[in-house]
C-alpha positions as a printed NumPy array, in Angstrom:
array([[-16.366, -73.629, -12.535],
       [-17.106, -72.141,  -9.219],
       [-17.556, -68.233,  -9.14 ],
       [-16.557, -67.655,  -5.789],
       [-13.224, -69.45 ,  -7.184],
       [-10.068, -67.102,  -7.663],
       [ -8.927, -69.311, -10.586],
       [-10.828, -68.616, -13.952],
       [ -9.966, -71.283, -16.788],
       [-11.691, -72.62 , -19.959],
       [-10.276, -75.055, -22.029],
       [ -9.606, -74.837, -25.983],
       [ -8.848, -70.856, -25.655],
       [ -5.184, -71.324, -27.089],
       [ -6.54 , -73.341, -29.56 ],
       [ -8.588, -70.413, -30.491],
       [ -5.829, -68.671, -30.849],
       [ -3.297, -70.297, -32.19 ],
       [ -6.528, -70.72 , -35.518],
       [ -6.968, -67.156, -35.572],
       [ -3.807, -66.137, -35.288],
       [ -2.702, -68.666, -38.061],
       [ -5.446, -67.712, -40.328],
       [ -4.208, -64.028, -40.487],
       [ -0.264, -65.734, -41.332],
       [ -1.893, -67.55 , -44.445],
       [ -4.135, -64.529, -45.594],
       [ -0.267, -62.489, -45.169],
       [  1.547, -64.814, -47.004],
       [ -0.314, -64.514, -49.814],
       [ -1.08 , -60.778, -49.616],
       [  2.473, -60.01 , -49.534],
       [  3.315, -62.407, -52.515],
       [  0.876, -60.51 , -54.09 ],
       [  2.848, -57.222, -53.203],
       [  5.933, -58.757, -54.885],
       [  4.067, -59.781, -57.469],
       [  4.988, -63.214, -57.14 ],
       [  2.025, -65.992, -58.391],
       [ -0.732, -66.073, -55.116],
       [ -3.672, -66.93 , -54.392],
       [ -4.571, -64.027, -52.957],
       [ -7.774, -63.786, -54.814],
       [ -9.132, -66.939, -53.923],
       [-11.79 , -65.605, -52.268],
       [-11.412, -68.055, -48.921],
       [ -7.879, -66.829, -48.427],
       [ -8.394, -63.292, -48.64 ],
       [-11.367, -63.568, -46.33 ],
       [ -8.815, -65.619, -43.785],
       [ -7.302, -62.429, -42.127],
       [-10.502, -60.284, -41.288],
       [-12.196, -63.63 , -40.022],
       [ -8.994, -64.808, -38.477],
       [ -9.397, -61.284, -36.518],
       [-13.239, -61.55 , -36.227],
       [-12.623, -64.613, -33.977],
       [ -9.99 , -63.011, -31.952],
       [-12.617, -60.209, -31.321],
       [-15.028, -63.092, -30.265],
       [-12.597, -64.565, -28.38 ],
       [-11.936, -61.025, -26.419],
       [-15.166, -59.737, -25.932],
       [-15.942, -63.572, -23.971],
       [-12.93 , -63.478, -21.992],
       [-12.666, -60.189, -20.798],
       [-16.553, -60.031, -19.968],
       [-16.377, -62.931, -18.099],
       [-13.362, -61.938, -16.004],
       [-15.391, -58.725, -15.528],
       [-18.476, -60.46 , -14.369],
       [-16.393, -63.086, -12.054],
       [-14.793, -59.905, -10.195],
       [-17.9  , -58.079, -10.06 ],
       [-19.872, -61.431,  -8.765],
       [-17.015, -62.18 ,  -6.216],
       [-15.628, -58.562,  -4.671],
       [-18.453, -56.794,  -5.906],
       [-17.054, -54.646,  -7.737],
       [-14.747, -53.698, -10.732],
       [-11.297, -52.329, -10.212],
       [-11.063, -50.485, -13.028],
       [ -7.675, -49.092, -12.307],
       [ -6.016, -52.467, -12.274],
       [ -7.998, -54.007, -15.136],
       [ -6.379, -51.341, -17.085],
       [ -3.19 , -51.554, -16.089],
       [ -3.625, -55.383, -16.881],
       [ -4.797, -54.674, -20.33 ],
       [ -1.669, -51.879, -21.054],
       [  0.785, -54.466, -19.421],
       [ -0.545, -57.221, -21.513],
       [ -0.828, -55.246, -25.428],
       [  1.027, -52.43 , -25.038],
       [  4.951, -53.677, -24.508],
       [  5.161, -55.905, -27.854],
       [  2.373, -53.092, -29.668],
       [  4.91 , -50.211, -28.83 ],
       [  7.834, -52.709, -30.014],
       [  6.589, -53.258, -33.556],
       [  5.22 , -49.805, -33.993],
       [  8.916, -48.573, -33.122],
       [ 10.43 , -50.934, -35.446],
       [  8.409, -50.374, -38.065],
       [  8.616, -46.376, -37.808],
       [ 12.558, -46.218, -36.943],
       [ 14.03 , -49.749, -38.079],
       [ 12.361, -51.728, -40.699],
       [ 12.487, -49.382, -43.598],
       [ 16.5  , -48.797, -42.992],
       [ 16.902, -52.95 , -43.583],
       [ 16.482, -53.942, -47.084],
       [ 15.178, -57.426, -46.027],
       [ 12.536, -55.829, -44.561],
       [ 11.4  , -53.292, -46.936],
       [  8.866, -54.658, -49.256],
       [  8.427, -53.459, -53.163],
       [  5.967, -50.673, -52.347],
       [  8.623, -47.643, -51.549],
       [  8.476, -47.733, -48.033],
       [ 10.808, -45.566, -47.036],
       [  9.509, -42.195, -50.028],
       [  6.176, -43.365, -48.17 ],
       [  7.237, -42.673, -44.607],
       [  8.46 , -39.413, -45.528],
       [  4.74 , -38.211, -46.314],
       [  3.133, -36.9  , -43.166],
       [  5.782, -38.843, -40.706],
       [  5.032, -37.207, -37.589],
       [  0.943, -37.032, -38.139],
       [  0.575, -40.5  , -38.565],
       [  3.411, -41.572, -35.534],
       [  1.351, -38.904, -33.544],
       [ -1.79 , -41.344, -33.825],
       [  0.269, -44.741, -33.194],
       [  2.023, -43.575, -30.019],
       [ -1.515, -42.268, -28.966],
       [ -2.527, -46.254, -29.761],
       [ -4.964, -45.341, -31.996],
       [ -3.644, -46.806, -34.855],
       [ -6.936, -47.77 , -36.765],
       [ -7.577, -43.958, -36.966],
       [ -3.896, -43.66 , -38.314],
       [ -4.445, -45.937, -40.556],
       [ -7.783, -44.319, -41.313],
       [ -5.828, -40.901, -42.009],
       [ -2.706, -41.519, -43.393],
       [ -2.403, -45.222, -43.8  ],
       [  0.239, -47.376, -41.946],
       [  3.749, -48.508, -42.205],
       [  3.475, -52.089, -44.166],
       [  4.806, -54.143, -41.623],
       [  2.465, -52.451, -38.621],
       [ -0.401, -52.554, -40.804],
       [ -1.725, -55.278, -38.318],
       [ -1.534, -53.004, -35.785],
       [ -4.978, -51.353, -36.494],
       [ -6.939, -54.319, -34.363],
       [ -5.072, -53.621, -31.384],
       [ -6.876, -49.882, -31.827],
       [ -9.97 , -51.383, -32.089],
       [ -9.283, -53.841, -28.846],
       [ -7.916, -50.974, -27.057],
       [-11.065, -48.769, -27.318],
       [-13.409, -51.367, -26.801],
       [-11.85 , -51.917, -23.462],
       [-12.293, -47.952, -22.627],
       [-16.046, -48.823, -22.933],
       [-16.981, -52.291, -21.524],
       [-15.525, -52.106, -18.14 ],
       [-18.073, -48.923, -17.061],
       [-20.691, -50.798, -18.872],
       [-20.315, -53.966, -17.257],
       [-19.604, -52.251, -13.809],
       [-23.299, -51.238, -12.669],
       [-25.241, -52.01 , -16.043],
       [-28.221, -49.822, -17.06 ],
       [-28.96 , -48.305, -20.403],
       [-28.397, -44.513, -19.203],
       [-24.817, -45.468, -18.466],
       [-24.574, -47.714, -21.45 ],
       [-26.143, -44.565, -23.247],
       [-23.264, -41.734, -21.558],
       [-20.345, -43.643, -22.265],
       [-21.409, -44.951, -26.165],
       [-22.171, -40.819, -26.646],
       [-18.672, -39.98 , -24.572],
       [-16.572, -42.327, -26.524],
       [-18.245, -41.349, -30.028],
       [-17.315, -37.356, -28.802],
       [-13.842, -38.338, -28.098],
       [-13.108, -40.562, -31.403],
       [-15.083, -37.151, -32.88 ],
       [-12.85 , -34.716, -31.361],
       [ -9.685, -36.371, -32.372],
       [-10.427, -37.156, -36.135],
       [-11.664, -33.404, -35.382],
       [ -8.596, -32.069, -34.6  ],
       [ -6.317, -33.926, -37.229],
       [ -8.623, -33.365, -40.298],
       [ -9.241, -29.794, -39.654],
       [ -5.855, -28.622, -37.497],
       [ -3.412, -31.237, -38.902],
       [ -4.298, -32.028, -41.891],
       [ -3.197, -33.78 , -45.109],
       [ -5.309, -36.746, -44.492],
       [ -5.063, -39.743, -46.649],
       [ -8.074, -39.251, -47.852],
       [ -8.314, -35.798, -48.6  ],
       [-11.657, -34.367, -48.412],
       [-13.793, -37.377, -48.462],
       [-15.398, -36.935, -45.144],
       [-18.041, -39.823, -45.643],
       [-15.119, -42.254, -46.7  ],
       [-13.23 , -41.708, -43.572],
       [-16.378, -42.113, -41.594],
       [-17.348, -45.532, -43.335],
       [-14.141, -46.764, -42.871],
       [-14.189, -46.176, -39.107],
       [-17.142, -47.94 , -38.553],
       [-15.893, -50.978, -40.522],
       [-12.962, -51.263, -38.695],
       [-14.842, -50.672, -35.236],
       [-16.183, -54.125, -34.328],
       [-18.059, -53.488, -31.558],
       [-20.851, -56.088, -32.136],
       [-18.54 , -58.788, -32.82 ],
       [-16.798, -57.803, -29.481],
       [-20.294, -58.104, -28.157],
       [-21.126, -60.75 , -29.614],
       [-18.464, -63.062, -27.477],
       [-19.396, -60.534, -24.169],
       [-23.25 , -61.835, -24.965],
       [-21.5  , -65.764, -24.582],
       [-19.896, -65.398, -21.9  ],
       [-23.009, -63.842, -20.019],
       [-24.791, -66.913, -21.164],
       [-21.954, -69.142, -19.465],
       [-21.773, -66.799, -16.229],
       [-25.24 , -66.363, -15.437],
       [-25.86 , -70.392, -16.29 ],
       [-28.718, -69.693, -19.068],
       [-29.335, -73.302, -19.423],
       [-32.52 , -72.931, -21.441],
       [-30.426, -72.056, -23.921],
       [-26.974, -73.499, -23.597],
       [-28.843, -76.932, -23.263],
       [-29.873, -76.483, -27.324],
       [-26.662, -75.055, -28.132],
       [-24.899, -77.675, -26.241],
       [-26.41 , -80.585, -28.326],
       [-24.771, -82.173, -30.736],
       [-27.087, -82.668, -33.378],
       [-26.922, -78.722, -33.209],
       [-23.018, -78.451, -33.327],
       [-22.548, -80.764, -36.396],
       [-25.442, -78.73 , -38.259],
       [-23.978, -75.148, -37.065],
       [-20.597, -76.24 , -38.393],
       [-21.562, -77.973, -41.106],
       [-23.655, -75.018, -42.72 ],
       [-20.553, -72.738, -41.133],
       [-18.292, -74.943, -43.869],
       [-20.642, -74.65 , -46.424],
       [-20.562, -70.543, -45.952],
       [-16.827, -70.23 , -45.676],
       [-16.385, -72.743, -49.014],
       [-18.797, -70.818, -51.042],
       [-17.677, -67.632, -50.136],
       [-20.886, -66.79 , -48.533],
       [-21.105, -63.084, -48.124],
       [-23.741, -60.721, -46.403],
       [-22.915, -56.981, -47.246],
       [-22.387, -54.582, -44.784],
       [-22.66 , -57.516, -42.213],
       [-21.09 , -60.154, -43.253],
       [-18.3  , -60.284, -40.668],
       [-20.853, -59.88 , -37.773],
       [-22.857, -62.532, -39.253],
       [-19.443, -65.343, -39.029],
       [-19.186, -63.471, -35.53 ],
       [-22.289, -65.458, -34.471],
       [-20.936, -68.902, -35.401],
       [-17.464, -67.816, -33.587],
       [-19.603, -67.317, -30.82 ],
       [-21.094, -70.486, -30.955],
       [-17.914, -72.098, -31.403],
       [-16.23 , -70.313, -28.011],
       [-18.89 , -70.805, -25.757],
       [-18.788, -75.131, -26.757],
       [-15.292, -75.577, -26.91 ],
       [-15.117, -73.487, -23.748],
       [-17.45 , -74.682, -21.898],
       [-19.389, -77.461, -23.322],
       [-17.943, -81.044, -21.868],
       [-19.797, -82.801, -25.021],
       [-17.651, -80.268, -27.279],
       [-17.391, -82.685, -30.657],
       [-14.324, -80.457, -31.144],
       [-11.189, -80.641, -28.645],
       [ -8.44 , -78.44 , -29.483],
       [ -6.634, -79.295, -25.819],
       [ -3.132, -80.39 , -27.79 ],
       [  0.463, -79.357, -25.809],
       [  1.593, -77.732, -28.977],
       [ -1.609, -75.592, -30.341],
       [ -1.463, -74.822, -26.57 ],
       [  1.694, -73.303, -27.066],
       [  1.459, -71.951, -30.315],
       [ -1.676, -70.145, -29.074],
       [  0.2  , -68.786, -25.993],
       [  2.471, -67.332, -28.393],
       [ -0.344, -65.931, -30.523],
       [  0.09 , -62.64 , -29.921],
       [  3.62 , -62.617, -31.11 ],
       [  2.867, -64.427, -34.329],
       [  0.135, -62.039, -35.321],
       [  2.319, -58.471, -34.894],
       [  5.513, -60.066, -36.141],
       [  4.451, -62.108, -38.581],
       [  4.192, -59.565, -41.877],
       [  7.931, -58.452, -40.9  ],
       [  9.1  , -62.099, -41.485],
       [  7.072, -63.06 , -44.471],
       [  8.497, -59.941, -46.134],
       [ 12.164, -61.139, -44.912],
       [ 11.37 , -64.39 , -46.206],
       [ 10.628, -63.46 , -49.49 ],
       [ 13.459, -61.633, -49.801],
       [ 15.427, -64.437, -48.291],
       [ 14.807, -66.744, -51.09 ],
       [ 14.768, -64.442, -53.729],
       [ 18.665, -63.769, -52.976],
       [ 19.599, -67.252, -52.31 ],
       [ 17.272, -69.026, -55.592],
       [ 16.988, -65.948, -57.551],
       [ 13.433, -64.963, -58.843],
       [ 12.922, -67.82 , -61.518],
       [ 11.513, -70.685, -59.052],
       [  8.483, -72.125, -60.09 ],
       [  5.276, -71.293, -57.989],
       [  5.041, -74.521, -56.106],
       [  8.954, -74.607, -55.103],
       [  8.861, -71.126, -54.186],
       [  6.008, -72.196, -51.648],
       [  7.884, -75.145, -50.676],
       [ 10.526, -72.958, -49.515],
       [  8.418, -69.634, -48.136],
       [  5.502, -71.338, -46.081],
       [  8.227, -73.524, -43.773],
       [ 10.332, -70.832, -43.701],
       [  7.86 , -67.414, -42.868],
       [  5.474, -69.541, -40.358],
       [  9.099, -71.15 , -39.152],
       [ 10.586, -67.839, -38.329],
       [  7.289, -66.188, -37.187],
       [  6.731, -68.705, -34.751],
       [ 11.082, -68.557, -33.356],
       [ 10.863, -64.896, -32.744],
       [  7.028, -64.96 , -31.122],
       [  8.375, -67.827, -28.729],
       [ 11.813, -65.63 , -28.419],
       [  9.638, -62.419, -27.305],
       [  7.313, -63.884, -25.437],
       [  9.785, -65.895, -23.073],
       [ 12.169, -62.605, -22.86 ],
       [ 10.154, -59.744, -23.193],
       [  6.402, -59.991, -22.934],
       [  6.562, -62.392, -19.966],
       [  8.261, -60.677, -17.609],
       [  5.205, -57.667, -18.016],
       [  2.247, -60.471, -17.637],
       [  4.518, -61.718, -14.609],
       [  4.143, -57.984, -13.466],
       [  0.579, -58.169, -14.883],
       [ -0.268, -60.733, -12.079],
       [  0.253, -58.693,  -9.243],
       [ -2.904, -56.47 , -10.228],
       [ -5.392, -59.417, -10.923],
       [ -7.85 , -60.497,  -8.571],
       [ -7.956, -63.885, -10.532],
       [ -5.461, -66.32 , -11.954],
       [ -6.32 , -66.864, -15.438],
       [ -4.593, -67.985, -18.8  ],
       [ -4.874, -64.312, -20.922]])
């Protein structure tokens, strides 16, 4: 790939998504059978480590695109526009976040197909307007953090997490050095300070009450920021041509053994406290920067219809608890609730990924493509995100 080229394209990405992305729909499935209280396997431990891994990678996956695209402006106009990477980014997340985050406020828990056992609606009544407040603000990890989420924009709380990181990396990337890296890590921490600030202390009625240290640890687990950096550190490796050490992780001796012992991990339910989803972040890493730019990849994911399913990606991960829960339902009025466990899942796996994947293609052909056609006219680069 040339970087004085206006076209930026790796191979395999949609394939990347369309895993992660699909990942998350299995860990739902079985989450919200367990919120019927139908027989899962939610507590297989592989499953419900699927979503936050499935997410992990699409974190990965983020942090290598967007630095790259950074570093291929910066290398070729030199500079960053940060105006119109911004508007890119809103244009991109924003359209189908605000749609589901409207739905799931306004519409969802009015439709009984949609509602799922947990008393949706008595729950929505309970500090309403605090917890919109945050979600039209897009910081829905923190309103999920305060006052928990509507069910069916529970997902919702990544696209927080994306959002912020972007606030930061741009001005990082810009003119790297570690006094600017230093001013905008403080500035960001005394913003995300101020506002949990202002709604625990001026708003109030906070989910969790007066557990201060609580609300704190569960920011910090939710904000990924090394497992954003983690893909950011790939994709300088592939920008700035590091071949000292692409050539060993190119090798593929070294793939088989990296996935191999990354099999091993995810069958055993290998688990590292407190790190354990920054330590998978490393082999996602590993895996992006071969199957992205490694022509002796031993894994090829370049298929017409993972391409598509990962161009629709997006879709399928923010609609895709709405239409497991409408699924469920579904069956349950047409079979009644006495199927046994393996017809029910005959019936609810084809139908909730079938669904999922007819109203992500739906969207993203009427609605979210005409914004990334609009998107376009602010990029400096052609590229596939």
């Amino acid at each position: 790939m040339s970087k004085s080229s206006n076209t930026v394209y790796f191979p395999n990405l949609n394939g990347v998504r369309f895993i992660a992305a699909f990942s998350v729909l299995i860990h739902h499935i079985e989450q919200v059978k367990e919120v019927f209280k139908i027989p899962h396997f939610y507590d297989n431990h592989l499953i419900k480590s699927m979503g936050k891994l499935g997410v992990d990678l699409f974190f990965v996956l983020s942090g290598f695109l967007i630095t790259y695209l950074l570093l291929h402006e910066k290398g070729r106009f030199g500079k960053i526009n940060t105006r119109d990477f911004y508007i890119r980014r809103i244009l991109r997340i924003w359209p189908l976040y605000f749609l589901i985050v409207l739905l799931a406020f306004f519409v969802f828990p009015h439709i009984p197909f949609f509602v799922p056992p947990n008393n949706e609606i008595s729950f929505m009544s309970e500090n309403f307007y605090r917890r919109l407040s945050l979600f039209l603000l897009v910081l829905p990890n923190i309103g999920f953090i305060l006052y928990n989420s509507p069910y069916l924009a529970a997902q919702t709380w990544s696209i927080g997490v994306e959002e912020q990181f972007y606030y930061l990396w741009p001005w990082i990337i810009k003119n790297f050095s570690w006094k600017r890296l230093i001013i905008t890590v403080t500035v960001f921490c005394l913003g995300t300070f101020f506002v949990f600030y202002v709604y625990y202390q001026w708003v109030g009625n906070t989910y969790y009450a007066n557990n201060v240290p609580e609300i704190v640890r569960f920011f910090f687990s939710q904000f990924r920021i090394i497992t954003l950096m983690t893909g950011g550190a790939c994709a300088m490796l592939v920008y700035y041509d590091k071949k000292k050490v692409l050539n060993i992780l190119f090798r593929k001796d070294v793939q088989m053994v990296v996935y191999a012992v990354l099999v091993i991990c995810l069958g055993t339910g290998f688990h590292i406290n407190h790190i354990n989803l920054e330590f998978y972040g490393l082999f996602f890493g590993f895996f992006i920067l071969n199957i992205s730019s490694n022509p002796r990849s031993i894994v090829n994911l370049e298929y017409p219809w993972i391409s598509y399913l990962g161009k629709i990606s997006y879709g399928v991960y923010i609609y895709q608890t709405a239409f497991i829960v409408f699924s469920v339902h579904l069956i349950q009025w047409v079979f009644g609730k006495d199927l046994s466990t393996w017809s029910f899942n005959l019936l609810l796996y084809p139908l909730a990924t079938g669904l999922t994947i007819l109203v992500a293609g739906l969207s993203y052909r009427y609605f979210e493509k005409p914004f990334l056609d609009f998107k376009n006219r602010f990029s400096r680069h052609s590229t596939g995100r």
